[in-house]
C-alpha positions in Angstrom: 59.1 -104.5 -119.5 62.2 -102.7 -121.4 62.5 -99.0 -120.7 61.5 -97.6 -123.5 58.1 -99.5 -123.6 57.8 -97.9 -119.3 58.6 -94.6 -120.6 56.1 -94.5 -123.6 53.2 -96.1 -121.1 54.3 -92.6 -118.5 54.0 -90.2 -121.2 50.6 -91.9 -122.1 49.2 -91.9 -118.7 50.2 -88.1 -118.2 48.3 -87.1 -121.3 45.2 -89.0 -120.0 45.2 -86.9 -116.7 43.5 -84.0 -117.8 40.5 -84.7 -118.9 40.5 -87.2 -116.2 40.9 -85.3 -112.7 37.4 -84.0 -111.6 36.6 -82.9 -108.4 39.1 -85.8 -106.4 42.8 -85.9 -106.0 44.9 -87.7 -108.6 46.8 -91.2 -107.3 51.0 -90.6 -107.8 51.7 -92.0 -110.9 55.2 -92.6 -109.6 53.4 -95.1 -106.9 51.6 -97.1 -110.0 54.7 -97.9 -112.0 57.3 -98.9 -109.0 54.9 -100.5 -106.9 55.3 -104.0 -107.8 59.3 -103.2 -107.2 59.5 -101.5 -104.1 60.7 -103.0 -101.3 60.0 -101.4 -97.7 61.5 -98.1 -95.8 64.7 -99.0 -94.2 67.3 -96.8 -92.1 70.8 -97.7 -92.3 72.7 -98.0 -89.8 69.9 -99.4 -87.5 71.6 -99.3 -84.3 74.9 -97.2 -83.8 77.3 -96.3 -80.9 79.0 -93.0 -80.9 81.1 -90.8 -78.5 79.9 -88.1 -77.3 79.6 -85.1 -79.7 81.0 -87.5 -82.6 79.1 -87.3 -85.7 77.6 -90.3 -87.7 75.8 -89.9 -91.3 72.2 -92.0 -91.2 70.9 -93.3 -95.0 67.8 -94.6 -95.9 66.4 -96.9 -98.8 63.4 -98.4 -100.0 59.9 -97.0 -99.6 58.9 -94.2 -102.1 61.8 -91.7 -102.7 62.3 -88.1 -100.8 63.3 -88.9 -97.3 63.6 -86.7 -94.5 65.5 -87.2 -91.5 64.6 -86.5 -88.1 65.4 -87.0 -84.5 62.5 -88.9 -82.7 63.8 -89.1 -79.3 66.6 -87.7 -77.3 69.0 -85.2 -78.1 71.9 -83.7 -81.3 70.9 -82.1 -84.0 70.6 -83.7 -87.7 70.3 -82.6 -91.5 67.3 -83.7 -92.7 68.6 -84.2 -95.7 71.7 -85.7 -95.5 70.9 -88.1 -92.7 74.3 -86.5 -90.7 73.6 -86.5 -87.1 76.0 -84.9 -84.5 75.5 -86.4 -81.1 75.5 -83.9 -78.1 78.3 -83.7 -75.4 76.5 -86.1 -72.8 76.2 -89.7 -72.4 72.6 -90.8 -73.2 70.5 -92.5 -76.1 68.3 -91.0 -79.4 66.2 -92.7 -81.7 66.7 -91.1 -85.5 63.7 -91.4 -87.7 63.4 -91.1 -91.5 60.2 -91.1 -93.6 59.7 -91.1 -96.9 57.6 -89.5 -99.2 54.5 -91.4 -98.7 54.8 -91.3 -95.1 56.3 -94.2 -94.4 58.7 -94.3 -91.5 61.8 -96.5 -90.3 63.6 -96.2 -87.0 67.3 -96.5 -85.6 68.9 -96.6 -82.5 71.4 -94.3 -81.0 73.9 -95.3 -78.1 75.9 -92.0 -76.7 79.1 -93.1 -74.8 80.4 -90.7 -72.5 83.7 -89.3 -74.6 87.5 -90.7 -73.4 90.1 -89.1 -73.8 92.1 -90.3 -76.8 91.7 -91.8 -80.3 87.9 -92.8 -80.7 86.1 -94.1 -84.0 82.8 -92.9 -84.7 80.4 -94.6 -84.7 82.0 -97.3 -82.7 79.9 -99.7 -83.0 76.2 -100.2 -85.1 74.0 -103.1 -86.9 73.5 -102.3 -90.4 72.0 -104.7 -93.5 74.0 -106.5 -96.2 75.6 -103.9 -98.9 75.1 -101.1 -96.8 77.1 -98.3 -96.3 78.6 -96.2 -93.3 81.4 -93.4 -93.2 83.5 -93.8 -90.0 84.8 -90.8 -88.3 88.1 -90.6 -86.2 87.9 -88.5 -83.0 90.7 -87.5 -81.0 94.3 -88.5 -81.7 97.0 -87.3 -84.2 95.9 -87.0 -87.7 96.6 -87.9 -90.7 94.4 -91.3 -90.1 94.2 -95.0 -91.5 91.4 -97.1 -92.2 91.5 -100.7 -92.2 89.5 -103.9 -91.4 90.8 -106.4 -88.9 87.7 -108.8 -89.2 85.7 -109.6 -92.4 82.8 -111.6 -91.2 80.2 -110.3 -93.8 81.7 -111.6 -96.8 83.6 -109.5 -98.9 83.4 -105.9 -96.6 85.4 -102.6 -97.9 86.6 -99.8 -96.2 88.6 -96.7 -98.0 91.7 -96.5 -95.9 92.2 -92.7 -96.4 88.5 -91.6 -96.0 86.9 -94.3 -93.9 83.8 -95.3 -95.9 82.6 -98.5 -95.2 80.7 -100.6 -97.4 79.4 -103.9 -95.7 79.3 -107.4 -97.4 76.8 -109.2 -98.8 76.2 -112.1 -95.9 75.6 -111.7 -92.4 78.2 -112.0 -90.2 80.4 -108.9 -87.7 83.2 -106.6 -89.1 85.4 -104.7 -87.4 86.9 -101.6 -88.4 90.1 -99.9 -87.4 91.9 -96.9 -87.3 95.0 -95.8 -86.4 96.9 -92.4 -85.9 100.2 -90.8 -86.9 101.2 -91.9 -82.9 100.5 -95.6 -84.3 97.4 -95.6 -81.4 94.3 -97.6 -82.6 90.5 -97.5 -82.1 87.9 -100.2 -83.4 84.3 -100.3 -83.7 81.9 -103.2 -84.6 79.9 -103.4 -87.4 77.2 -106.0 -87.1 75.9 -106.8 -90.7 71.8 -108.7 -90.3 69.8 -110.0 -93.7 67.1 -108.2 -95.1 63.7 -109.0 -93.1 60.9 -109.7 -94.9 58.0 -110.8 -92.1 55.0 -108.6 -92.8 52.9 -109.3 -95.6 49.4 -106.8 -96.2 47.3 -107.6 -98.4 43.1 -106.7 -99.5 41.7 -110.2 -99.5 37.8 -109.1 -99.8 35.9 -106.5 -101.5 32.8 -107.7 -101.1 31.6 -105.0 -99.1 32.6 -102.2 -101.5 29.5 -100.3 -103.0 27.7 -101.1 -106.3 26.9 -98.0 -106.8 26.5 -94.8 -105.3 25.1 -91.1 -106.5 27.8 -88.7 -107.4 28.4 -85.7 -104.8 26.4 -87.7 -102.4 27.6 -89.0 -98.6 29.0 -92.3 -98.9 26.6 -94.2 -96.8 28.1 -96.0 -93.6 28.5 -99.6 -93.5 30.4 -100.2 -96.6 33.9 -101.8 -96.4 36.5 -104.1 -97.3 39.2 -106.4 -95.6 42.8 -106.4 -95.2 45.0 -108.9 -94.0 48.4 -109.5 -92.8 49.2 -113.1 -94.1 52.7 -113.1 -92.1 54.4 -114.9 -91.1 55.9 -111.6 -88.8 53.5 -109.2 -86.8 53.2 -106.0 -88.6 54.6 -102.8 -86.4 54.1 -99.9 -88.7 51.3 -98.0 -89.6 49.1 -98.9 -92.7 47.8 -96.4 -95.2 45.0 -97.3 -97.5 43.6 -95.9 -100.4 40.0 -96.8 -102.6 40.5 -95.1 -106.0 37.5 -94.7 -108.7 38.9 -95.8 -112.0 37.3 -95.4 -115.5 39.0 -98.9 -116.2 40.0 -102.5 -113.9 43.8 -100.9 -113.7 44.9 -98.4 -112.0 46.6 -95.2 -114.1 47.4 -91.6 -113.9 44.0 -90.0 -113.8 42.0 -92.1 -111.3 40.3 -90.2 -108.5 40.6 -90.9 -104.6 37.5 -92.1 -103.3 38.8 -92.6 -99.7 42.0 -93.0 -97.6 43.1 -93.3 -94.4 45.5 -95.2 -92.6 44.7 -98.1 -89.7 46.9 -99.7 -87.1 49.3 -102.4 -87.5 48.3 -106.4 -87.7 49.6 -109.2 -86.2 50.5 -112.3 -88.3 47.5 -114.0 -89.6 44.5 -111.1 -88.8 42.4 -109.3 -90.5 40.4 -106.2 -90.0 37.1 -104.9 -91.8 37.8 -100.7 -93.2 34.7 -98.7 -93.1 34.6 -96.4 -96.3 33.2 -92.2 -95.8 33.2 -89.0 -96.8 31.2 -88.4 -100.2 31.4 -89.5 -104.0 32.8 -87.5 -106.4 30.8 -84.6 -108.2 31.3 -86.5 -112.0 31.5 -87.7 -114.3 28.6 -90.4 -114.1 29.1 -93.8 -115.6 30.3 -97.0 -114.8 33.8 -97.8 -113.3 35.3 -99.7 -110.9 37.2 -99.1 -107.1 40.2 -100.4 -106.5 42.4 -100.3 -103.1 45.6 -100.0 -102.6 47.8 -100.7 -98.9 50.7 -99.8 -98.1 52.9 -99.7 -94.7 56.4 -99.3 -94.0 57.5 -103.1 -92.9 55.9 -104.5 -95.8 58.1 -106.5 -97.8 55.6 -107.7 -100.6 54.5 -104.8 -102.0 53.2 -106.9 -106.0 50.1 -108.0 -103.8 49.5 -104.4 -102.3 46.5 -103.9 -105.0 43.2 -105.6 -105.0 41.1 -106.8 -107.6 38.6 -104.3 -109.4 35.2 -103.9 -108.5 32.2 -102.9 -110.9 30.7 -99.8 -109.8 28.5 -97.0 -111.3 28.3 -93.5 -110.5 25.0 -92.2 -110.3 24.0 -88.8 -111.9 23.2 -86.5 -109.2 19.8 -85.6 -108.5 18.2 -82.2 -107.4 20.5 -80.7 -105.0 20.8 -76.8 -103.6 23.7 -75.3 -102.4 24.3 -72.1 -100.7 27.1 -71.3 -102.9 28.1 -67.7 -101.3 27.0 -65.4 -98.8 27.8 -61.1 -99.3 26.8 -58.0 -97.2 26.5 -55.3 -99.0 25.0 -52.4 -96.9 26.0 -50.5 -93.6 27.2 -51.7 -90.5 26.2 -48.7 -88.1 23.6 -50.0 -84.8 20.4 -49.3 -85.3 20.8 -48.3 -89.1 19.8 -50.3 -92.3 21.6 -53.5 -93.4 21.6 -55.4 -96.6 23.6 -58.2 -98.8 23.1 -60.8 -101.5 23.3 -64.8 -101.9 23.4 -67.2 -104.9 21.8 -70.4 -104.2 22.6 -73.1 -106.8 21.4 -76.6 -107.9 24.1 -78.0 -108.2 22.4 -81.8 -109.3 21.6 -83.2 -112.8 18.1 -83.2 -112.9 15.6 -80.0 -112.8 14.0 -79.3 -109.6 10.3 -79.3 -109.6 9.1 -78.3 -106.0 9.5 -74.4 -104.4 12.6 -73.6 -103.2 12.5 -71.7 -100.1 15.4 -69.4 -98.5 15.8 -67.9 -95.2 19.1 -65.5 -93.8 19.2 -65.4 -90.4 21.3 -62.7 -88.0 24.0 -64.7 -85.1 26.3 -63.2 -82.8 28.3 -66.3 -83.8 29.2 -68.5 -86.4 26.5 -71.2 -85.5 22.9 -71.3 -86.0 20.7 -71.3 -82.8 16.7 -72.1 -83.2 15.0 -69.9 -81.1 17.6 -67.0 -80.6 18.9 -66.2 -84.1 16.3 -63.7 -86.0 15.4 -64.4 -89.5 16.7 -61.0 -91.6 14.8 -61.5 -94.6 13.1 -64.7 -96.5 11.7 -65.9 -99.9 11.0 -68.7 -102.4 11.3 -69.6 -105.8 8.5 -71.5 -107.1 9.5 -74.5 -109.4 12.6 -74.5 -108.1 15.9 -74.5 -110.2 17.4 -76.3 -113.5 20.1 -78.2 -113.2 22.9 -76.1 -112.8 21.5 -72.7 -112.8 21.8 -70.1 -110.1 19.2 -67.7 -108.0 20.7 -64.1 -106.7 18.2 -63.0 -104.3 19.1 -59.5 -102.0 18.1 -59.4 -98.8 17.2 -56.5 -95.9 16.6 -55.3 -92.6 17.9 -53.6 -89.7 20.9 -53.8 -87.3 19.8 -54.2 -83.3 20.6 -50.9 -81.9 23.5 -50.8 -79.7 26.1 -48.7 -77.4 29.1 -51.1 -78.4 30.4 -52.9 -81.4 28.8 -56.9 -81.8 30.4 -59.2 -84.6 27.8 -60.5 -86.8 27.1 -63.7 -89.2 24.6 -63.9 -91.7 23.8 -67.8 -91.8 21.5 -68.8 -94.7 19.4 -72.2 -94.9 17.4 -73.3 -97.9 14.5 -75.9 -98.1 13.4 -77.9 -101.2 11.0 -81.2 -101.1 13.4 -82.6 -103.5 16.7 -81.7 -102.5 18.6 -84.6 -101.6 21.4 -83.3 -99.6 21.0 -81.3 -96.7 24.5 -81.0 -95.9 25.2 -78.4 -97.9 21.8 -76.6 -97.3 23.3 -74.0 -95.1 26.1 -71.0 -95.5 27.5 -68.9 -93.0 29.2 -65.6 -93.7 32.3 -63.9 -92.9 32.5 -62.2 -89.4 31.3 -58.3 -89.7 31.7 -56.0 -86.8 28.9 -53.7 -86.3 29.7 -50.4 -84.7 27.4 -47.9 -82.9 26.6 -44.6 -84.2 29.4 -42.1 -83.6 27.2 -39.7 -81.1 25.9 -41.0 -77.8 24.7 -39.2 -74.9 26.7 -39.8 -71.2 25.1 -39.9 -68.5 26.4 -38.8 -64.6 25.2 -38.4 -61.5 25.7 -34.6 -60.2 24.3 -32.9 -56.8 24.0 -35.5 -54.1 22.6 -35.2 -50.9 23.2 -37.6 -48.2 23.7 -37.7 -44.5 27.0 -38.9 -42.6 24.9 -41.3 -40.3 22.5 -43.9 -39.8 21.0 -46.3 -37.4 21.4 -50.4 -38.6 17.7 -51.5 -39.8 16.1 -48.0 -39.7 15.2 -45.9 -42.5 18.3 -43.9 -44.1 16.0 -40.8 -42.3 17.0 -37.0 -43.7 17.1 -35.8 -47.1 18.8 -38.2 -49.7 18.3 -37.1 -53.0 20.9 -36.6 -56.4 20.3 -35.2 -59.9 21.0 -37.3 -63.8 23.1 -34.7 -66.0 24.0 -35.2 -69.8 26.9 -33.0 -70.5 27.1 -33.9 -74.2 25.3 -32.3 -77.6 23.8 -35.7 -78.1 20.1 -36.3 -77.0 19.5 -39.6 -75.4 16.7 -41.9 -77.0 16.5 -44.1 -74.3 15.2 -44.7 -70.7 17.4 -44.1 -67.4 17.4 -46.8 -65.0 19.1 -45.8 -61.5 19.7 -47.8 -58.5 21.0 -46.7 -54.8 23.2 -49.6 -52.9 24.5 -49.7 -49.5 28.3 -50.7 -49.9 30.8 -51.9 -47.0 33.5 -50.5 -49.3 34.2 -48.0 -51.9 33.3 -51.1 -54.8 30.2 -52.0 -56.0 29.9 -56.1 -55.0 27.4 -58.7 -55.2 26.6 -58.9 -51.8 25.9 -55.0 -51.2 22.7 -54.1 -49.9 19.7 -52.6 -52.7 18.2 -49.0 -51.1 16.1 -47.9 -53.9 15.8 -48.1 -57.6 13.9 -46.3 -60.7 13.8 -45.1 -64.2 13.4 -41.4 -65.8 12.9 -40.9 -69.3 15.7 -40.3 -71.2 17.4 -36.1 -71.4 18.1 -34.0 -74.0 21.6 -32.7 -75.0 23.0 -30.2 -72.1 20.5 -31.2 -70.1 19.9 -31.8 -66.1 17.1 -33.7 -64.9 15.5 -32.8 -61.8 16.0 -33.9 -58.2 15.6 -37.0 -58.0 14.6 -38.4 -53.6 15.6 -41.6 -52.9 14.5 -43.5 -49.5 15.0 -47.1 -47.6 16.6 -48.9 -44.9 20.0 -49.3 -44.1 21.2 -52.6 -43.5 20.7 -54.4 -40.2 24.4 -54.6 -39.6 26.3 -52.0 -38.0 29.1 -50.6 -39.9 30.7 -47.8 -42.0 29.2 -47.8 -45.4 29.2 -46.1 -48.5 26.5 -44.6 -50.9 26.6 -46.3 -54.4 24.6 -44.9 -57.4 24.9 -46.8 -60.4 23.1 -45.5 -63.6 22.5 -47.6 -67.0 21.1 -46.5 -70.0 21.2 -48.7 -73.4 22.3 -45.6 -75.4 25.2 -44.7 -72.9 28.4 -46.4 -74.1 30.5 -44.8 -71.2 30.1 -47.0 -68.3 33.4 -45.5 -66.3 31.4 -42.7 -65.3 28.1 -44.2 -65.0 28.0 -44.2 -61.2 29.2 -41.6 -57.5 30.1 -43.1 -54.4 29.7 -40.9 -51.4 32.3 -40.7 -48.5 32.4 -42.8 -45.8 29.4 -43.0 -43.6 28.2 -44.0 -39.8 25.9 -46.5 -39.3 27.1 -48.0 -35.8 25.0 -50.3 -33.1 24.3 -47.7 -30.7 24.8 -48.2 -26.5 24.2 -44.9 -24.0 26.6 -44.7 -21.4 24.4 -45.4 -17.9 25.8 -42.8 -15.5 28.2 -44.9 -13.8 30.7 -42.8 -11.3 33.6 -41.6 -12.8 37.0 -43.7 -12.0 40.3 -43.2 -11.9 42.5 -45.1 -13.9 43.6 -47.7 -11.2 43.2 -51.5 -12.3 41.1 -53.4 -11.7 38.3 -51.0 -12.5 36.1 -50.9 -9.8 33.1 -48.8 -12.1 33.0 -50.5 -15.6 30.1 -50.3 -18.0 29.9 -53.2 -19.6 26.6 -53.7 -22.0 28.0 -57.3 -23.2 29.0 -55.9 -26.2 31.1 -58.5 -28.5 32.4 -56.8 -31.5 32.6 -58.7 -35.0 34.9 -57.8 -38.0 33.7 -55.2 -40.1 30.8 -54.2 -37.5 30.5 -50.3 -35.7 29.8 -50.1 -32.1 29.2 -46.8 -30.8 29.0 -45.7 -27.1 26.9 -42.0 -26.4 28.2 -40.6 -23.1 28.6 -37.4 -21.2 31.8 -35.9 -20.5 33.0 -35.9 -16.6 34.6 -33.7 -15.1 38.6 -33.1 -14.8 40.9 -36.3 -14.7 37.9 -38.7 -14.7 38.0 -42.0 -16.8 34.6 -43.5 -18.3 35.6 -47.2 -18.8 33.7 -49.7 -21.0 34.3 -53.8 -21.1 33.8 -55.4 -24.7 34.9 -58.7 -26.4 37.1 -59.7 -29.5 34.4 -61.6 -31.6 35.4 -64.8 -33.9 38.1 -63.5 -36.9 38.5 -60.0 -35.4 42.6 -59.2 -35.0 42.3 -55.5 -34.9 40.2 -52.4 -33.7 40.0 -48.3 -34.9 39.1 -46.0 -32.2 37.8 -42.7 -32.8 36.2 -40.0 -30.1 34.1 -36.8 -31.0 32.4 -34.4 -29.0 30.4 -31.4 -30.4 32.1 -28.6 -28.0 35.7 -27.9 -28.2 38.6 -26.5 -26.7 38.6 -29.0 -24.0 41.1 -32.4 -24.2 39.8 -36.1 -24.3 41.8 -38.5 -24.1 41.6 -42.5 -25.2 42.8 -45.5 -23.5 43.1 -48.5 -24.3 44.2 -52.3 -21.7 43.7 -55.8 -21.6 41.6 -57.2 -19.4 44.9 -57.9 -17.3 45.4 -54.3 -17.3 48.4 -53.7 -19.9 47.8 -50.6 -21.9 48.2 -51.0 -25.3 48.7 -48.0 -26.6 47.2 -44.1 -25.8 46.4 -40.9 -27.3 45.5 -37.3 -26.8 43.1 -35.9 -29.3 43.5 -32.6 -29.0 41.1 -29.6 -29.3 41.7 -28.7 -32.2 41.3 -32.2 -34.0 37.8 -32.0 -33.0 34.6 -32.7 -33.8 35.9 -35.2 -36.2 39.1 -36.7 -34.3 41.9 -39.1 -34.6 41.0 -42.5 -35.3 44.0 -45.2 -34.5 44.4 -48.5 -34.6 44.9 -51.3 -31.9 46.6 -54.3 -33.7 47.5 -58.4 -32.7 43.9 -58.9 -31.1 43.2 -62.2 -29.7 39.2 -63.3 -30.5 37.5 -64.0 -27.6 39.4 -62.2 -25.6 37.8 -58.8 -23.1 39.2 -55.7 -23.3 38.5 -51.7 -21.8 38.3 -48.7 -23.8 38.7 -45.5 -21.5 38.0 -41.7 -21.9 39.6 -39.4 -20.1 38.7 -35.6 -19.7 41.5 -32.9 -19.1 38.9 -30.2 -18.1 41.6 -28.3 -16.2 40.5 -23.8 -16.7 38.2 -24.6 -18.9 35.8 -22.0 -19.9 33.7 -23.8 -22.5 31.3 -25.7 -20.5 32.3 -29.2 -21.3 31.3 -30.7 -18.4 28.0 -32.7 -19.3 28.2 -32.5 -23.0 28.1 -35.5 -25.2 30.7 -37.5 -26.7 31.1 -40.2 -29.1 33.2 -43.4 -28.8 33.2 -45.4 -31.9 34.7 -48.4 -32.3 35.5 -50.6 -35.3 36.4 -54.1 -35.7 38.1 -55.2 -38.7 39.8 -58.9 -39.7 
């Protein structure tokens, strides 16, 4: 074909494509003309040696034009245009990649010697194909340079003596290239020049399992496909892209639509493989046509059989079909207030519809549609149904959930027809709207407690517990108060804390106290400290931060009553001990109720280290002052640990210190001493308090 007769069938086919590209990308024109010309991708050089840091300019050819350059593996940097990659400063390999413009690739091979000192040529040495070109480098030395060639084994080879561009011959065979400095020192590299390959050869050798027909804007059913083959003689390597085009004629041409493409993995010589077809027919126009499929893969080196034959096929007009075209809110987006929007429902088919229509919007807290969870908003019908083509704008209302904090919310719309084909398109979701409460909320707090300081493990909490709800604010709450009372081991409200009580009020008015509210139960059965938790929760409070009061630090120790042992003195071995078999675990209170002796007098007590206990707090009080107690603390092999005087006037209350580097399952003595010396108070039989604490 001359050139003038290709340029007038171009300009032809681009007029055509208007009124031919409906609802389907357009096959590249470009790709119709030049495909029974092009050969495949190829990468010049394919294999290269360079120094270190030496630069060496990759080109490419073949394949559809607009290539890219890239680096696949390894390291350097490259223009992506020109093909010029630098190498980087160590000793390694890369692999440099170029595709073209329909994503076809070709690879080459990078070998990174370590830089000598010296002249060096760049690259220095590399397999290209016959007639390619390459432009050598010098590195190191004393410029100005010469080029030459000391071996001609490709034919007739060229290289520019001043510039160093090399232009290989046309027959295989190895070059070598030279260069030499103003010093008259030389470098080489080898240039070894291959033939074109041309192993692979793809091609669509059935059909047969194309469609016949199908309805337009419709799912392309499964099952439907057609073969491609590699008829050799090589194994294929590179990735093959297919295409099934819709064409109003048996040829293909500037305005025929994409059915389907895809790509599939390389064959080996000789096999075939069966392509499933999907995705859906176009929207129009109906009529009778023909598909046609095209292949394509980098390493394939007959590209005139690349096209199959046509096959007859008619595009069905499309029958009744609704579709949820758009989705709109149009109201508020306040908790508890009104909401309201819009949607256009179309039939978007050739043919009237004749049944009811029916329409539903439904309210998510996400973008999917759960039976059973997501509300309907609002519903209706339109009897009959729709023409083709014509539209239906019902509105739609209701009411937002009522709510402390801000939700995001989709309206999701599904429509129902007896005879609407497609279901796929029955259902729209909307855009994401964040729905915020109202801008006045009650707070609630917990104000007035009561509570006692101790307790007895497993008994009831026993004196007057009791606290009061308060809403500070000029908002009246609308709902109910729900309280709850927990028995924590620390200051933090955790799952495994202990339930007291729990109950509801109504909700308050603005400024508003409510009135004293008791509370009762039973501490838990282990001895320990604990702490008071009371956690309110109301649906229209949105400040949970101060939706709870934790009380100080309360006893609620195992309880053993000193037996009125003689007094001692502090001689080991004890020869009075009381010893109750008490074996303290970590977090757990032990408390020992004696009566104070009288002057320099020890009362000892023996206890164990339970399993995972390291450390124990010891802490005296006595409910008369002015007198000194003193606590003691050995081993069982009679090393004190560590003492200290509480004085008078830390009590009732006292120190509390802490005995570290315990040994579980080891016994040890805690002693009291009284210094009773000119007192005046009376001390002498009053009670005391030794409370001891086991921690991990």
């Amino acid at each position: 074909m001359t050139m003038a007769r290709r340029i007038v069938k171009r300009l032809l086919a681009l007029l055509m494509m208007p009124a031919l590209l409906v609802a389907c990308q357009p096959f590249a024109l470009r790709d119709v003309l030049e495909a029974a010309t092009r050969t495949k991708l190829a990468i010049d050089p394919s294999a290269a040696t360079v120094p270190a840091g030496a630069t060496v300019t990759f080109s490419a050819d073949g394949g559809v034009r607009g290539y890219v350059f890239d680096i696949a593996a390894g390291g350097g940097a490259i223009d992506p245009a020109t093909g010029a990659y630098t190498a980087p400063l160590a000793a390694g390999t890369a692999v440099i990649r170029v595709t073209d413009a329909a994503g076809a690739t070709a690879e080459a091979a990078v070998t990174i010697d370590e830089l000598i000192s010296g002249l060096n040529l760049s690259p220095s040495a590399l397999t290209v194909t016959v007639s390619s070109e390459v432009q050598f480098v010098a590195v190191g030395g004393t410029g100005p340079y010469s080029f030459a060639l000391s071996a001609t084994g490709s034919g007739s080879p060229d290289v520019n003596t001043a510039t160093g561009y090399y232009v290989a011959g046309s027959s295989p065979g190895a070059d070598v290239v030279q260069v030499t400095d103003t010093l008259l020192n030389t470098a080489t590299a080898t240039v070894t020049v291959v033939a074109l390959s041309s192993a692979v050869d793809y091609s669509i050798v059935s059909t047969a399992g194309l469609p016949a027909s199908g309805v337009a804007g419709g799912p392309i059913p499964g099952g439907l496909t057609f073969t491609l083959q590699n008829a050799g003689p090589g194994d294929g390597a590179a990735t093959v892209h297919w295409t099934v085009y819709l064409s109003a004629n048996a040829a293909l041409d500037g305005g025929d639509l994409v059915l389907d493409d895809g790509t599939s993995g390389p064959l080996a010589d000789g096999a075939s493989a069966p392509i499933a077809l999907a995705g859906t027919y176009p929207a129009g126009p109906a009529g009778a046509g023909f598909l046609i499929v095209t292949v394509d893969a980098a390493d394939d080196t007959t590209p005139g059989n690349n096209t199959s034959a046509a096959s007859a096929f008619t595009l069905l007009p499309r029958p009744v079909d609704y579709d949820v075209i758009v989705v709109n809110n149009t109201g508020g987006l306040v908790a508890g207030g009104a909401l309201s929007g819009s949607i256009q429902i179309q039939n978007i088919g050739s043919v009237d519809g004749s049944r009811t229509l029916y329409w539903s919007v439904y309210r998510s807290l996400d973008a999917a549609y759960t039976p059973g969870v997501d509300p309907v908003i609002d519903s209706g019908s339109v009897p009959g149904g729709l023409t083709a083509g014509n539209s239906t704008n019902p509105s739609f209302s209701g009411t937002w959930p009522e709510d402390s904090i801000p939700h995001t919310y989709y309206y999701i719309v599904k429509v129902m027809a007896e005879d609407d084909i497609n279901a796929a398109n029955d259902e729209q979701v909307s855009a994401g709207f964040v729905v915020n409460p109202p801008a006045a909320f009650p707070d609630y707090q917990v104000v007035n407690p009561i509570f006692q300081f101790t307790g007895t493990p497993g008994a009831a909490l026993g004196g007057a517990h009791s606290f009061q709800i308060q809403n500070p604010t000029p908002t009246p709450g609308t709902k109910t108060i729900t309280w709850w009372v927990y028995a924590s081991l620390d200051a933090t409200l955790g799952v495994g804390d202990t339930l007291i009580a729990t109950s509801s009020i109504g909700p308050l008015g603005a400024s508003t106290t409510s009135g004293v509210i008791p509370f009762g139960g039973n501490w838990p059965g282990f001895g320990s400290y604990y702490h008071l938790i009371v956690l309110l929760d109301a649906d229209d409070d949105p400040y949970p931060a101060n939706d709870s009061w934790v009380s100080p630090e309360i006893e609620v120790p195992i309880n053993y009553v000193e037996g009125g042992e003689s007094n001692n003195d502090h001689t080991l071995p004890f020869t009075q001990v009381s010893d109750y078999s008490i074996t303290i675990m970590p977090n757990q209170l032990v408390q020992i109720s004696g009566i104070m002796d009288i002057w320099d007098k020890y009362d000892n007590f023996r206890w164990t280290a339970g399993p995972g206990m390291t450390r124990i707090e010891l802490k005296i009080k006595w409910n008369t002052g002015f007198d000194d107690c003193d606590l003691y603390f050995w081993t069982s092999g009679g090393t004190e640990f560590k003492s200290d005087d509480a004085d008078p006037d830390e009590e009732p209350g006292g120190m509390r210190f802490t005995i570290f580097s315990l040994t579980p399952g080891n016994t040890y003595y805690t002693a009291a001493y009284f210094y009773l010396a000119g007192n005046t108070s009376g001390s002498t039989g009053q009670p005391y308090r030794l409370l001891l604490f086991g921690t991990p």
